[in-house]
Wavefront OBJ file of the C-alpha trace (Angstrom):
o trace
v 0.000 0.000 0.000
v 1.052 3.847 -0.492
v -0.614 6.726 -0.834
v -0.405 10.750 -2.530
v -2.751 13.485 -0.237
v -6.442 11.917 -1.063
v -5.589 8.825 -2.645
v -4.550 5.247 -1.454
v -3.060 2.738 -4.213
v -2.797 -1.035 -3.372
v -1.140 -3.581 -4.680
v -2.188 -7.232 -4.886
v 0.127 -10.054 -5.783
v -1.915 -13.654 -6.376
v 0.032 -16.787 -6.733
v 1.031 -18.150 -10.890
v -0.844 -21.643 -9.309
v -3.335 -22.432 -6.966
v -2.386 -22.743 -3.538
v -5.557 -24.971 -2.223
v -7.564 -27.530 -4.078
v -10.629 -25.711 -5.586
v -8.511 -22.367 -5.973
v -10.031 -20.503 -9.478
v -7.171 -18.002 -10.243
v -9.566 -15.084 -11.360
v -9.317 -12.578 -8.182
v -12.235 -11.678 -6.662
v -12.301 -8.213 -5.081
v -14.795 -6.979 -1.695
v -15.480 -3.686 -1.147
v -16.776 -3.596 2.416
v -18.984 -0.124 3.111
v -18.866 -0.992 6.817
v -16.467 1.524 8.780
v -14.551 -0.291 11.425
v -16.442 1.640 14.387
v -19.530 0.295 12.840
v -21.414 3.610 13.148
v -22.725 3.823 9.173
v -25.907 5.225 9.310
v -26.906 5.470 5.272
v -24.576 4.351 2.087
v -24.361 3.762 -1.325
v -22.441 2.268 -4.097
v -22.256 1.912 -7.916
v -20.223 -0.957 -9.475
v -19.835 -0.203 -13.360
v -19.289 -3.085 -15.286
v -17.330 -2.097 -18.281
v -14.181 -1.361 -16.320
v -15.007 -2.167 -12.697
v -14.851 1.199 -11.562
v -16.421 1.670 -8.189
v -17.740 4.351 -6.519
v -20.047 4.705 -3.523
v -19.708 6.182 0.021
v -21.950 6.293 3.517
v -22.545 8.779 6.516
v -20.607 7.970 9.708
v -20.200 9.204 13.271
v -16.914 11.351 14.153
v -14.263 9.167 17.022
v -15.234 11.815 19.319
v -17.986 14.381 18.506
v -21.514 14.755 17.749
v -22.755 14.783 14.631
v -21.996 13.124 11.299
v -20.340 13.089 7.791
v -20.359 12.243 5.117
v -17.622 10.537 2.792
v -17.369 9.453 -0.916
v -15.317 7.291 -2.679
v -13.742 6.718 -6.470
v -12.097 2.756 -7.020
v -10.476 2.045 -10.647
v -8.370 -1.165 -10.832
v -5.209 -1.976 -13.592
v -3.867 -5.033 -14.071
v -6.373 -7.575 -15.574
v -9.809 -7.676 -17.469
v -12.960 -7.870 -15.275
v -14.888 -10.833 -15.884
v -18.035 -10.188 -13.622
v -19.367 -7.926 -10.815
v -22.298 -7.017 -8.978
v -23.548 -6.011 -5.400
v -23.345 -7.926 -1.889
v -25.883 -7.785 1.091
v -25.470 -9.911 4.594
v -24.530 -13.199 2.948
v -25.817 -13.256 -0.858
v -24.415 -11.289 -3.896
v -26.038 -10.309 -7.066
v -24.743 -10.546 -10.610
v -26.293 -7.850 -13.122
v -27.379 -6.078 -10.394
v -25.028 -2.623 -10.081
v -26.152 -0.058 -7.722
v -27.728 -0.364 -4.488
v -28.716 1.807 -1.104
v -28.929 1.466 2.115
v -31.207 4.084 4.535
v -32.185 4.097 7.654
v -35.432 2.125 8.522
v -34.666 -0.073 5.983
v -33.965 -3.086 7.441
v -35.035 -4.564 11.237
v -31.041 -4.135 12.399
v -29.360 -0.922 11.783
v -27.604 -0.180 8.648
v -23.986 -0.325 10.473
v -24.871 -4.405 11.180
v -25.901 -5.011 7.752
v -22.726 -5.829 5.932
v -22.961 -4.692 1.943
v -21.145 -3.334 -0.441
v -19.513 -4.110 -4.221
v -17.541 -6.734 -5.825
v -15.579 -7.705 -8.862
v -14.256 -10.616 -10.127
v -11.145 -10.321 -12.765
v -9.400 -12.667 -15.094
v -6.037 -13.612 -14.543
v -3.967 -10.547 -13.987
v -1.363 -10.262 -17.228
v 1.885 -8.347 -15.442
v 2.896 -10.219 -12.802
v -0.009 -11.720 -11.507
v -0.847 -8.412 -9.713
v -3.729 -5.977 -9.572
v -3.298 -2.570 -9.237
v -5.998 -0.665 -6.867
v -6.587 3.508 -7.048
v -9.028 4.267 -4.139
v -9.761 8.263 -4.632
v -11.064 10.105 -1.400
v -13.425 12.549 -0.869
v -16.095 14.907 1.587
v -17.453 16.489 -1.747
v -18.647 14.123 -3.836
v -18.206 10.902 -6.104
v -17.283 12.847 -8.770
v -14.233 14.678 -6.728
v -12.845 11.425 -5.240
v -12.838 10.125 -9.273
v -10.737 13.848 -9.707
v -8.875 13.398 -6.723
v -7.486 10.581 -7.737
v -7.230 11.051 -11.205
v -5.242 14.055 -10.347
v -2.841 12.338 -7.933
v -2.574 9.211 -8.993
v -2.916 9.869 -13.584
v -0.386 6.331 -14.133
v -0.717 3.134 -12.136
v 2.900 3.342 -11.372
v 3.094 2.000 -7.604
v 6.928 2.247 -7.560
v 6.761 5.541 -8.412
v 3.811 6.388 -6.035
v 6.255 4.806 -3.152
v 9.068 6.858 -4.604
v 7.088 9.910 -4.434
v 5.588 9.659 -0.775
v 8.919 8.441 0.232
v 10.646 11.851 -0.926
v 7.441 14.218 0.816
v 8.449 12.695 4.100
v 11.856 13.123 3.620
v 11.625 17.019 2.917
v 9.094 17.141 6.084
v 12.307 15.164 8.325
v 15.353 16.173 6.554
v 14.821 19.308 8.817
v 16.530 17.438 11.753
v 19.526 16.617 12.283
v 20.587 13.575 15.001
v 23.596 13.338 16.787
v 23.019 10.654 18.250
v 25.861 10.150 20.583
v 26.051 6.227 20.840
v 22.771 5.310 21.549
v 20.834 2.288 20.293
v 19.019 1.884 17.171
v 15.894 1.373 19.283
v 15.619 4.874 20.822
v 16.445 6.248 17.315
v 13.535 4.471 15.517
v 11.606 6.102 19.036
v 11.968 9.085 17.664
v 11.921 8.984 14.302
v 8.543 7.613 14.449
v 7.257 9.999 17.155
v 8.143 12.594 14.766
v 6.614 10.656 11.769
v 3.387 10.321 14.263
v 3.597 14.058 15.281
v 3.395 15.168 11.563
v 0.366 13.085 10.181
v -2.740 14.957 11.976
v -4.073 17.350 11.997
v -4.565 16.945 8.398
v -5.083 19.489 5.540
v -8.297 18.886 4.317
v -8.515 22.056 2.298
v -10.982 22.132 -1.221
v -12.568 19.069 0.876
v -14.893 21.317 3.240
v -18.538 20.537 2.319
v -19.860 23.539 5.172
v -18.720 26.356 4.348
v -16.640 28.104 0.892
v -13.799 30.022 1.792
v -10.231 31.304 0.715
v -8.219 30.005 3.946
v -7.289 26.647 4.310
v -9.057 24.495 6.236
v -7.433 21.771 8.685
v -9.258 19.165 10.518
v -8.246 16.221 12.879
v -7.270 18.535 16.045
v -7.833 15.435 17.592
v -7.377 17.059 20.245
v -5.565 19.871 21.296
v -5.907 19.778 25.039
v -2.699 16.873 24.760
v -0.890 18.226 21.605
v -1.004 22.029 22.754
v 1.676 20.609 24.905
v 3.266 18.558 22.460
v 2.751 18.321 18.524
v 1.959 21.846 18.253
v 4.881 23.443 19.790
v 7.130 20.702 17.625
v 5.288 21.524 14.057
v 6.447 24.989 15.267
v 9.898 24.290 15.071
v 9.924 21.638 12.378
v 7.162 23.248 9.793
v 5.819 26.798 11.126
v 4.482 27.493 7.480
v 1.950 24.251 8.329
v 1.133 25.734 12.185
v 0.538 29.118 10.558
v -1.974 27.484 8.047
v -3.598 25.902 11.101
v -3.982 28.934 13.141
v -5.919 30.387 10.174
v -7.824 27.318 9.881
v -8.902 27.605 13.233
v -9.485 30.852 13.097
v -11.418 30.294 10.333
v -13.449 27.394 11.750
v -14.239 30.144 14.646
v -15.588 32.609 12.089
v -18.132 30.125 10.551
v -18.939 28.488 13.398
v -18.637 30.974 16.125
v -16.705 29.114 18.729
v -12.726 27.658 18.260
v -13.085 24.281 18.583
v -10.955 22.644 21.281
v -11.289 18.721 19.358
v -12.384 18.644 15.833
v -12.747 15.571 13.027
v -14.149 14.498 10.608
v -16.371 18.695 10.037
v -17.642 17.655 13.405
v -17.761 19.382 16.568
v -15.143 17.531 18.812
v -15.805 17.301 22.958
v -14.165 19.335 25.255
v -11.808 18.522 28.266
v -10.955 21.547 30.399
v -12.046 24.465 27.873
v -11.216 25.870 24.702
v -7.030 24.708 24.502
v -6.979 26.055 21.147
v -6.487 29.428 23.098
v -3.125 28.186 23.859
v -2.243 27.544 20.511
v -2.552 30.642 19.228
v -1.158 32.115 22.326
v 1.981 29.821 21.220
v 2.071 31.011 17.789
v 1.840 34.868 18.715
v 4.672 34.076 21.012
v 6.960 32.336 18.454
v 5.942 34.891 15.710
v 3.943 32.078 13.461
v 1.872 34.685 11.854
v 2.229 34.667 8.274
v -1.555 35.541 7.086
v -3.170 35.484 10.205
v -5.597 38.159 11.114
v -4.745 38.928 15.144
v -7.817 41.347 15.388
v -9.699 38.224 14.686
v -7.739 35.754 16.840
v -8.145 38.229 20.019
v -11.528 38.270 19.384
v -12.179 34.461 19.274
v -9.799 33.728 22.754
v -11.693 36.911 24.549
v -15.534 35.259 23.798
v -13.868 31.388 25.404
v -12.944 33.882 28.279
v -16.471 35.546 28.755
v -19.025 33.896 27.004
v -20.974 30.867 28.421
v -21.146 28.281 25.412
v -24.558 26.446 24.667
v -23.026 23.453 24.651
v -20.262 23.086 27.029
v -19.347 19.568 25.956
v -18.168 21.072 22.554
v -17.174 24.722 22.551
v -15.904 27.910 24.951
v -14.497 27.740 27.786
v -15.930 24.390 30.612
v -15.493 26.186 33.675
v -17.218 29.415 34.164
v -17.105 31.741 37.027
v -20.944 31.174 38.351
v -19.398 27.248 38.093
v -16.383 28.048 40.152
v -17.783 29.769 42.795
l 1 2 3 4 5 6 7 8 9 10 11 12 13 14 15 16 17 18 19 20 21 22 23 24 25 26 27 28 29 30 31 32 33 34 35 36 37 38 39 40 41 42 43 44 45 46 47 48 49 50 51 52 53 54 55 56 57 58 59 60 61 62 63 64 65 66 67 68 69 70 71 72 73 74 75 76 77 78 79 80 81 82 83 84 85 86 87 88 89 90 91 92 93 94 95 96 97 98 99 100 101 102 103 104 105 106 107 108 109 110 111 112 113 114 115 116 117 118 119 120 121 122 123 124 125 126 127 128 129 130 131 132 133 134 135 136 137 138 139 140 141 142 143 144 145 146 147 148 149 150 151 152 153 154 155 156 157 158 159 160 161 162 163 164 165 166 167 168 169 170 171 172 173 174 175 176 177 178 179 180 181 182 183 184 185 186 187 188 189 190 191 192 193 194 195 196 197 198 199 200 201 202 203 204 205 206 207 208 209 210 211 212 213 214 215 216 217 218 219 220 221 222 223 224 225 226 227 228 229 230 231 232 233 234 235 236 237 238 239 240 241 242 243 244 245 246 247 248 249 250 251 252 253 254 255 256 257 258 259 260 261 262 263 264 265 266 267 268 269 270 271 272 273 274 275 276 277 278 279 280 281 282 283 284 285 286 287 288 289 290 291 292 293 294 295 296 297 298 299 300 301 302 303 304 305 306 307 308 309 310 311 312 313 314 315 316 317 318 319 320 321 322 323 324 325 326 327 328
């Protein structure tokens, strides 16, 4: 597996011979629309026949907010000739039979404990008994996943897909330098991979907003900033302030359109709280450190001054938890 921004590309190697008695050698291909939390609430999913394009996507629940979203899809394979495909419910699967939904109320469990979803079934691959698989993302639409990944991902050239990822995370690292003074490969690959972990959320989702149209970038999966204020933030300040600045506008932008900074956010969904708004100390942080490349101060004061003295709605989600009337 490797991936470009919005796009994942697998790789699938089947054996020249079968490996078990009653092994066909024409891969068959599941795609599951059941998240792994279980919480789809609607989906759909198209299976087009002439090329075994897929394309499909559901509503889910956030990790750790209210709410839901919404998510879309784009699958194109390379490698082989499809010989059949159709559309699975619970245990059967239909030939001829290429689109199908699933709602609410439409069944006597809930949609998340129905399994369904799309299948194809290929010939025997022709290049070394692999298939190639292009999964395009998307908040938008079907149609923008397809782009997406068209986009990222024009060739099915995995090598070069590796090759490419490979060289983005070596631009984001090559910023440090180790001397590492004797100690043990273990404590190295420590923190390498803290520092690999430290960069991969929150996540620029911008052009993939579906509430609200604006020039600033949007970044989501603060997930959440009452632990990273004191850790991942202050380190992407250091190692990449041009991404911290283009979160502090994101967040500043989320507080424009949505009135309140959020102090957890994924997924376009209103996070939970734990001990107030901490995105106040993020910005505080970046003032500090002179992160401030776009950013519209008038703005930010205004957004840390209403945590300070307005009582939220919802406390569980926005502004500041504890208020004075509470303290006292």
């Amino acid at each position: 597996m490797t991936v470009t921004n919005k796009t994942a590309l697998y790789r699938f190697t089947f054996p020249e011979v079968p490996t078990t008695p009653n092994t066909t050698l024409n891969p068959h291909i599941l795609v599951d629309l059941t998240d792994l939390p279980r919480t789809r609430s609607e989906a759909n999913i198209t299976v087009y026949a002439q090329n075994g394009r897929i394309t499909g996507g559901g509503r889910f629940s956030p990790s750790f907010g209210i709410g839901t979203y919404q998510s879309y899809f784009c699958l194109d394979f390379d490698g082989a000739k499809v010989r059949d495909a159709g559309v699975w419910a619970n245990t059967r699967a239909a030939k001829g039979v290429m689109k199908m939904q699933i709602l609410p109320g439409d069944m006597r469990k809930t949609p998340s404990e129905r399994p369904a979803g799309g299948w194809v079934q290929f010939e025997k691959p022709v290049k070394n008994n692999q298939i190639l698989a292009r999964v395009g993302m998307s908040f938008i639409s079907e149609d923008q996943a397809c782009a997406n990944a068209e986009r990222e991902i024009p060739h099915a050239d995995f090598d070069g897909t590796v090759a490419a990822a490979a060289k983005a995370w070596r631009d984001k690292l090559d910023v440090i330098t180790v001397e590492d003074g004797g100690i043990g490969d273990m404590l190295l690959r420590t923190f390498w991979s803290g520092v690999y972990r430290a960069m991969i959320s929150p996540q620029d989702y911008t052009g993939e907003n579906p509430l609200w149209t604006s020039d600033e970038p949007y970044y989501d999966s603060f997930y959440c900033m009452w632990d990273s204020f004191r850790s991942i933030h202050p380190l992407i300040t250091l190692l990449d302030p041009h991404s911290q600045t283009l979160m502090i506008r994101s967040l500043l932008d989320t507080y424009k359109h949505e009135g309140w900074l959020p102090d957890c956010r994924m997924s376009h969904c209103k996070g939970l709280t734990q001990g107030g708004s901490n995105a106040d100390i993020v910005i505080a942080d970046a003032y500090f450190k002179n992160i401030s490349a776009g950013v519209d101060w008038k703005l930010a004061y205004e957004a840390v001054v209403k945590d300070a003295e307005v009582e939220p709605p919802n406390w569980d989600v926005e502004g500041i938890l504890f208020t004075p009337w509470l303290q006292a």
